[in-house]
C-alpha positions as CSV (number, residue, x, y, z in Angstrom):
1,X,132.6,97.6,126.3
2,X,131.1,100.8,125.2
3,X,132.6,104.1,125.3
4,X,130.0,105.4,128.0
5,X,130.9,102.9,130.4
6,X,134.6,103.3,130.6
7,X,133.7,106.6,131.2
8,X,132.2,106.2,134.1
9,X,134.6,103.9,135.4
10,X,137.9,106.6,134.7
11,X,135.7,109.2,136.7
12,X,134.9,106.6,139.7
13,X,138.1,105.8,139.9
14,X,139.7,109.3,139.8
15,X,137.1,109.5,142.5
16,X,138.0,106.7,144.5
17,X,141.9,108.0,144.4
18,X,141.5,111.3,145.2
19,X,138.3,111.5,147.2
20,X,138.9,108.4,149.1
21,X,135.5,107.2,150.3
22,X,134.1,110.9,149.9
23,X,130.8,110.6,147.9
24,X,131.8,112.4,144.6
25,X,128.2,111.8,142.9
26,X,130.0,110.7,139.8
27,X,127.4,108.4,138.9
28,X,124.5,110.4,139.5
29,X,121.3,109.0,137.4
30,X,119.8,113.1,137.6
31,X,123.3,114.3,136.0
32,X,122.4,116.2,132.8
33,X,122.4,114.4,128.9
34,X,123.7,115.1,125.7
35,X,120.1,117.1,124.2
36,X,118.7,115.3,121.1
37,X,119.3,117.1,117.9
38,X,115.7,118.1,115.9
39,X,116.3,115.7,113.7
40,X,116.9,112.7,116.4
41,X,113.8,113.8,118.1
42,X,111.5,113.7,114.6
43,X,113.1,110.6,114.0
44,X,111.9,109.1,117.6
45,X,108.9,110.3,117.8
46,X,107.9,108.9,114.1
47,X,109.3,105.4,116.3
48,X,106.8,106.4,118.9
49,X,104.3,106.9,116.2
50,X,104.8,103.1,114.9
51,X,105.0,101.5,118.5
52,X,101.6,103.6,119.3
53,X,100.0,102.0,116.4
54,X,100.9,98.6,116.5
55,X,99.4,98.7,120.2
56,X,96.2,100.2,118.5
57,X,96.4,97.3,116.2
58,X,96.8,94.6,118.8
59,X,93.2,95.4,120.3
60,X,94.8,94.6,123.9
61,X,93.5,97.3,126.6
62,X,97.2,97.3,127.9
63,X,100.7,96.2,127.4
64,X,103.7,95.5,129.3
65,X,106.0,97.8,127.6
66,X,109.9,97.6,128.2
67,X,112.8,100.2,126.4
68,X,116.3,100.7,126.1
69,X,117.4,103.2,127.9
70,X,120.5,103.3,130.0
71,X,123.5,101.6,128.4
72,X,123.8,98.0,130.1
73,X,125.6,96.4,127.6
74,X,128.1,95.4,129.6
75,X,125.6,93.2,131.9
76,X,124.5,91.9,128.3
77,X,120.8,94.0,129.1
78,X,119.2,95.3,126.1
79,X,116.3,96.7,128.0
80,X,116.4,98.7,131.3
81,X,113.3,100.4,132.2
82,X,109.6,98.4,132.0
83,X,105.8,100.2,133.0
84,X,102.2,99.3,132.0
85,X,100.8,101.5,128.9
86,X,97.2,101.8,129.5
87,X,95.0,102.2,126.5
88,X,92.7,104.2,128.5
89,X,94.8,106.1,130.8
90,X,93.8,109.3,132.4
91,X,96.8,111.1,131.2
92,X,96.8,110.6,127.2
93,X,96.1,107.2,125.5
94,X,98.8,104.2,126.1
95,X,100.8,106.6,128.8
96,X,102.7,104.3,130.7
97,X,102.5,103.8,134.6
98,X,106.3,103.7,136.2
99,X,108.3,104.1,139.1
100,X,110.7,106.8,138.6
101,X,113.3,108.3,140.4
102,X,112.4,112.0,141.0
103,X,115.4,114.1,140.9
104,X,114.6,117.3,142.5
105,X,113.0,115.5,146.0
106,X,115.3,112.4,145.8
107,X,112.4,109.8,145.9
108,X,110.8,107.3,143.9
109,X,107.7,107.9,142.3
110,X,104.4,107.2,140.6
111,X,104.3,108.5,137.0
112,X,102.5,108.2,134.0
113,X,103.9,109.4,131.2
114,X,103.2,109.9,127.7
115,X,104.1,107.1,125.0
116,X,106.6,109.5,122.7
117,X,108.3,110.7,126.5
118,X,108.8,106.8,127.2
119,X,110.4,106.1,124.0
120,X,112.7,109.0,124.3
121,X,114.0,108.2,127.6
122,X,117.1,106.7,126.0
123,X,121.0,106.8,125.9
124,X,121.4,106.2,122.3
125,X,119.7,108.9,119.7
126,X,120.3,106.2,117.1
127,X,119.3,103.2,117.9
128,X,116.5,101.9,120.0
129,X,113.9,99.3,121.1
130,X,110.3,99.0,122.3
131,X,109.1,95.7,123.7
132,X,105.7,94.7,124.2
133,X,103.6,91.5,126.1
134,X,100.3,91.4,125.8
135,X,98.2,89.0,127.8
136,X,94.9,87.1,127.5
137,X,91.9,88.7,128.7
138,X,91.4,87.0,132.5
139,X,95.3,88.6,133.6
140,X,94.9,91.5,130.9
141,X,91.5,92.4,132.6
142,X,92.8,92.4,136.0
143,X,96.2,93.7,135.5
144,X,94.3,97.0,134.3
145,X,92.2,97.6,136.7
146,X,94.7,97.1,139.5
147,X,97.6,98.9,137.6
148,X,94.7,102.0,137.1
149,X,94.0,101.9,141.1
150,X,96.4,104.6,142.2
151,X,95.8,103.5,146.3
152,X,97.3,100.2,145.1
153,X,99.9,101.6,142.8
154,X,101.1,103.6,146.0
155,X,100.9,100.9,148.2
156,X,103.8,98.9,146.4
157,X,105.9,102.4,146.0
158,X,108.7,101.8,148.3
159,X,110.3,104.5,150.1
160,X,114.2,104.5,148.9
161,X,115.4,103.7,145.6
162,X,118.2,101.5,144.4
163,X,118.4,100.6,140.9
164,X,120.2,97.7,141.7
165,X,117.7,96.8,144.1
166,X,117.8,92.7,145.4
167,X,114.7,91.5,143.8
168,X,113.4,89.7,147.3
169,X,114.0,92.2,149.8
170,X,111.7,95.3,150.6
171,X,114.5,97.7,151.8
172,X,115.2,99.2,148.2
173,X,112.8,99.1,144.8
174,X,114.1,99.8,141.1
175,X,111.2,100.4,138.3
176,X,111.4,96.9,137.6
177,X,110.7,95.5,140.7
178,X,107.9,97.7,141.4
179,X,106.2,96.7,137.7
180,X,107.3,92.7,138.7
181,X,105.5,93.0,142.5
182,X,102.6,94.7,140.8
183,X,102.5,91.5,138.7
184,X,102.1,89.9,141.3
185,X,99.4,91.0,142.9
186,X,97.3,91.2,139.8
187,X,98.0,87.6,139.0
188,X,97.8,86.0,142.2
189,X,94.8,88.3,143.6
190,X,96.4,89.8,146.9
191,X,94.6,91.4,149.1
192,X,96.4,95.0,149.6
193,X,96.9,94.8,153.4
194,X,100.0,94.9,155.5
195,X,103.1,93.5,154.0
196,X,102.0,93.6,150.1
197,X,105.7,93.7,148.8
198,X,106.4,91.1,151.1
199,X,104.0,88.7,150.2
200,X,104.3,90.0,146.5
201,X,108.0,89.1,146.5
202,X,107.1,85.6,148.5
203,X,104.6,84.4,145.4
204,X,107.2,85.8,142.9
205,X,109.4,83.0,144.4
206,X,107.0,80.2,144.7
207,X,106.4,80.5,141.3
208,X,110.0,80.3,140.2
209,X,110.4,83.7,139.0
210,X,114.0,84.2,138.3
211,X,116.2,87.5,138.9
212,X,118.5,88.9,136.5
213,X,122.0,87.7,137.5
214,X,124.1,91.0,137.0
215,X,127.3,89.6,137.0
216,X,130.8,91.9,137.8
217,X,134.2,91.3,136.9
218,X,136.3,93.9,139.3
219,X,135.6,93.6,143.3
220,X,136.4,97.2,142.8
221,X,133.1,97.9,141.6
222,X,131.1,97.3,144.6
223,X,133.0,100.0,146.3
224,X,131.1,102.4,143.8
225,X,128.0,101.8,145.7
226,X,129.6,104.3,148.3
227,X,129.7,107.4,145.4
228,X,126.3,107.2,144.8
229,X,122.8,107.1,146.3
230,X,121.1,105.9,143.2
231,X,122.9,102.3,144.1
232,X,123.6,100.2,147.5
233,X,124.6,96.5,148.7
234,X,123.6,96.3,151.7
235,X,120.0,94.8,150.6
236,X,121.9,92.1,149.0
237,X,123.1,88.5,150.4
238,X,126.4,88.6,151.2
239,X,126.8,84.8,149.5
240,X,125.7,86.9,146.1
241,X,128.1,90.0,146.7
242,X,131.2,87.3,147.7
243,X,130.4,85.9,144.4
244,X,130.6,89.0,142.4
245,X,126.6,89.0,141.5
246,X,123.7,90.8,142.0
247,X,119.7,89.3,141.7
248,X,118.0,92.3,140.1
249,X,114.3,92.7,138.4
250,X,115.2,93.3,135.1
251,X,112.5,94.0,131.7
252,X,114.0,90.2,130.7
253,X,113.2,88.4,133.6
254,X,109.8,90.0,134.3
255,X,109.1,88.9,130.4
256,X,110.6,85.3,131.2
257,X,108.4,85.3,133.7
258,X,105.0,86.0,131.9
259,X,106.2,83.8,128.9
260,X,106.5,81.0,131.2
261,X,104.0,81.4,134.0
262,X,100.9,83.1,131.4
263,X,99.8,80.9,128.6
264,X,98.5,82.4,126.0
265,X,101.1,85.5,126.2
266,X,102.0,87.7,122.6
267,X,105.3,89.5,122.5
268,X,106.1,91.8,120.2
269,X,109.8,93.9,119.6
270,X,110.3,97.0,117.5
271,X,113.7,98.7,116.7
272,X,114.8,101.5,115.2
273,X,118.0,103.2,113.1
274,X,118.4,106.5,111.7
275,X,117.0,104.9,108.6
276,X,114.4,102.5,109.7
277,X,111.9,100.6,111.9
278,X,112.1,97.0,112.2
279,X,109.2,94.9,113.6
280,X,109.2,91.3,114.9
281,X,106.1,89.5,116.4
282,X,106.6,86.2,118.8
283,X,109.6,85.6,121.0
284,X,112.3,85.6,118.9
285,X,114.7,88.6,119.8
286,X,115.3,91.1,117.3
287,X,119.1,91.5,116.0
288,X,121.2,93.9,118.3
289,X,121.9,95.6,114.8
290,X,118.4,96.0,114.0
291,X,119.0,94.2,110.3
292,X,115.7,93.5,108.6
293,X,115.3,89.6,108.1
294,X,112.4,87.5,106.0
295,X,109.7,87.2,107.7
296,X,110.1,90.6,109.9
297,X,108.2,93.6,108.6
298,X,110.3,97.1,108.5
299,X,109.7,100.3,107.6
300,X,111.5,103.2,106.4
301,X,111.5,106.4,109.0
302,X,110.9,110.0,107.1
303,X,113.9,112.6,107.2
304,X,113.4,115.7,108.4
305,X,113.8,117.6,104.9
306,X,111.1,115.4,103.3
307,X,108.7,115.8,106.3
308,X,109.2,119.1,105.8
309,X,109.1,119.4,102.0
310,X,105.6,117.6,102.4
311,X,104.0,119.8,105.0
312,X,104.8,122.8,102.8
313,X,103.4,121.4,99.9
314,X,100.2,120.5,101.6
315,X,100.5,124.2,103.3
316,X,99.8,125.7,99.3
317,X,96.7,124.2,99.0
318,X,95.7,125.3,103.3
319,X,95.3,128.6,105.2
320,X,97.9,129.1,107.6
321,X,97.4,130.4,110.9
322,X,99.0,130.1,114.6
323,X,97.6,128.7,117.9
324,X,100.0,128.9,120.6
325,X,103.1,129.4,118.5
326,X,102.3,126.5,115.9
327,X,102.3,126.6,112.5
328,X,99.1,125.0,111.2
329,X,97.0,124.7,107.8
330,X,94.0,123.2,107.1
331,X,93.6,121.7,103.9
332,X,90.3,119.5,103.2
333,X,89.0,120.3,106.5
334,X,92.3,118.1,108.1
335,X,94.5,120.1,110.5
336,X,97.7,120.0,110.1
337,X,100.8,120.1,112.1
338,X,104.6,121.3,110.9
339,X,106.4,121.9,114.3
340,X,105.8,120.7,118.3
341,X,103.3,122.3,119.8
342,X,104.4,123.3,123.6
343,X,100.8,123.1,125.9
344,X,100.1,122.8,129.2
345,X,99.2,120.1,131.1
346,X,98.9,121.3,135.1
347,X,101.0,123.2,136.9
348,X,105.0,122.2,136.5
349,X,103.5,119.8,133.5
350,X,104.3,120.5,129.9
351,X,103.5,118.2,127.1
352,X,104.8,118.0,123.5
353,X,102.0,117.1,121.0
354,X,102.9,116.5,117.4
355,X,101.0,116.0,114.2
356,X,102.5,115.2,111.3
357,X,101.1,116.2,107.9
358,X,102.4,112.9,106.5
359,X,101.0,110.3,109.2
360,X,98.1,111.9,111.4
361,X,99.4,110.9,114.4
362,X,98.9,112.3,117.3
363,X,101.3,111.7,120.2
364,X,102.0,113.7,123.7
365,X,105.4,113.5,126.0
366,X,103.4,114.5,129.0
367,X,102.7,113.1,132.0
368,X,101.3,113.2,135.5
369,X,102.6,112.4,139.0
370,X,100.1,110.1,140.9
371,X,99.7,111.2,144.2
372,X,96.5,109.9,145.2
């Protein structure tokens, strides 16, 4: 088990001796992270660079897009945290439309949010991966314009979070859950009146979509639930919790789920290392190493020091000047970009655009809340 998870357990359990059922917030989702070096966030964002153009490739107006994020290796979970990137979103192109937990007012929300922001939403620096499903035009067509109509999008935002949340029950939602009811909808063309999650969840089950099974090994943990208000039980059957399991929407079963029920459906898996990208198209899972195989196209990521050596070279032949604290040239008539340019976006909104002298790719971090 990885180093981040005993962690947690040694400060629940201090917890749970010395606080007794005190909520202690140990497991807090909103505690702060370990900041990214510069180098681990050039390195991502060139990953965010390659994911954004193999989704320009595919031609597909959308994509289900899935990412590591949180560590749930011990549940065997390479992926945690699943959206809808819409080509033509209002934010920026291919932002992805979530549920997130919103720290500051302790609610879930609406949120789209820029692809290289996505990407970076991660617990490991390191190593990472991108999924992608893309589907055929009928469910592709109408997955986009229901996943576009905010009223909708709203409508299946429940009003408490649990990231645990019991995949049939409407007291609690995860991200998951609200992308896997949304499915639902689109694909089974419900009409958005009373009891949409409901009646979501209800066609989810006729059509034999599966739950995660997140399995525990220590009766202990369930106790947990009562340090934290990012997690409960009390949505779940008491058969499952007697039984040491929990029936969660995870990225992996929402993708079972279109691979079985949507013929016709494309997958496609990136990872990345400090060193490289790896790319795999069909359904075969990508090594948990990230290892190149025959037959899998990779690519090698840029380090810091050549990007940089580059852009200066190019910077000779250009005329350097500054907009909003940027160093740019332009050579040849191309603009070009050394460093993150900070810009606003709204109010409380900042976005992080980068161009690269070497690629030409633009990407943006922002995002929006949807209110309306």
């Amino acid at each position: 088990m990885h180093r981040r998870f005993w962690g947690l357990l040694l400060v629940v359990t201090l917890n749970l001796l010395l606080l007794g059922s005190a909520k202690a917030g140990a497991l807090r989702y909103c505690s702060a992270t370990t900041p990214l070096t510069a180098a681990q966030q050039d390195k991502i964002l060139q990953f965010a660079a390659i994911a954004k153009a193999e989704l320009e490739a595919s031609g597909a107006a959308l994509a289900v897009l899935a990412r590591s994020g949180l560590d749930l290796s011990y549940f065997n979970q390479r992926y945690s945290h699943a959206g809808i990137s819409l080509q033509a979103s209002q934010n920026t192109p291919w932002s992805v439309r979530q549920l997130y937990y919103d720290c500051a007012e302790q609610m879930p929300r609406i949120f789209d949010q820029g692809l290289a922001g996505f990407v970076m939403g991660t617990d490991d620096p390191d190593k990472g991966f991108v999924s992608m499903l893309f589907l055929p035009q009928p469910q592709a067509s109408a997955l986009e314009r229901d996943a576009k109509n905010n009223a909708l999008s709203l409508r299946l935002l429940a009003s408490q979070y649990s990231a645990n949340a019991y995949a049939f029950s409407t007291l609690y939602q995860n991200c998951n859950q609200w992308l896997a009811e949304l499915l639902a909808v689109s694909f089974a063309r419900l009409p958005a009146n009373e009891h949409l999650r409901t009646r979501a969840q209800a066609w989810l089950a006729e059509q034999g979509y599966a739950a995660t099974t997140m399995r525990l090994v220590w009766r202990p943990l369930l106790w947990v639930t009562a340090l934290s208000d990012l997690v409960h039980i009390d949505d779940h059957p008491q058969e499952d919790l007697n039984a040491l399991r929990m029936q969660v929407s995870m990225p992996n079963s929402i993708e079972a789920f279109v691979k079985a029920t949507i013929p016709g459906s494309r997958r496609v898996e990136i990872c990345r290392t400090p060193t490289h990208v790896v790319i795999r198209r069909g359904w075969d899972a990508l090594e948990d190493n990230c290892t190149p195989a025959t037959g899998i196209r990779s690519s090698g990521l840029i380090d810091q020091s050549t990007l940089l050596r580059a852009c200066l070279y190019q910077l000779l032949g250009g005329r350097n000047h500054h907009n909003r604290g940027t160093t740019r040239s332009t050579v040849a008539g191309t603009s070009l970009c050394a460093s993150i340019a900070l810009v606003s976006r709204g109010p409380g909104v900042a976005c992080c655009a980068l161009r690269t002298c070497v690629s030409l790719v633009t990407l943006t971090a922002c995002g929006a809340r949807v209110t309306h």
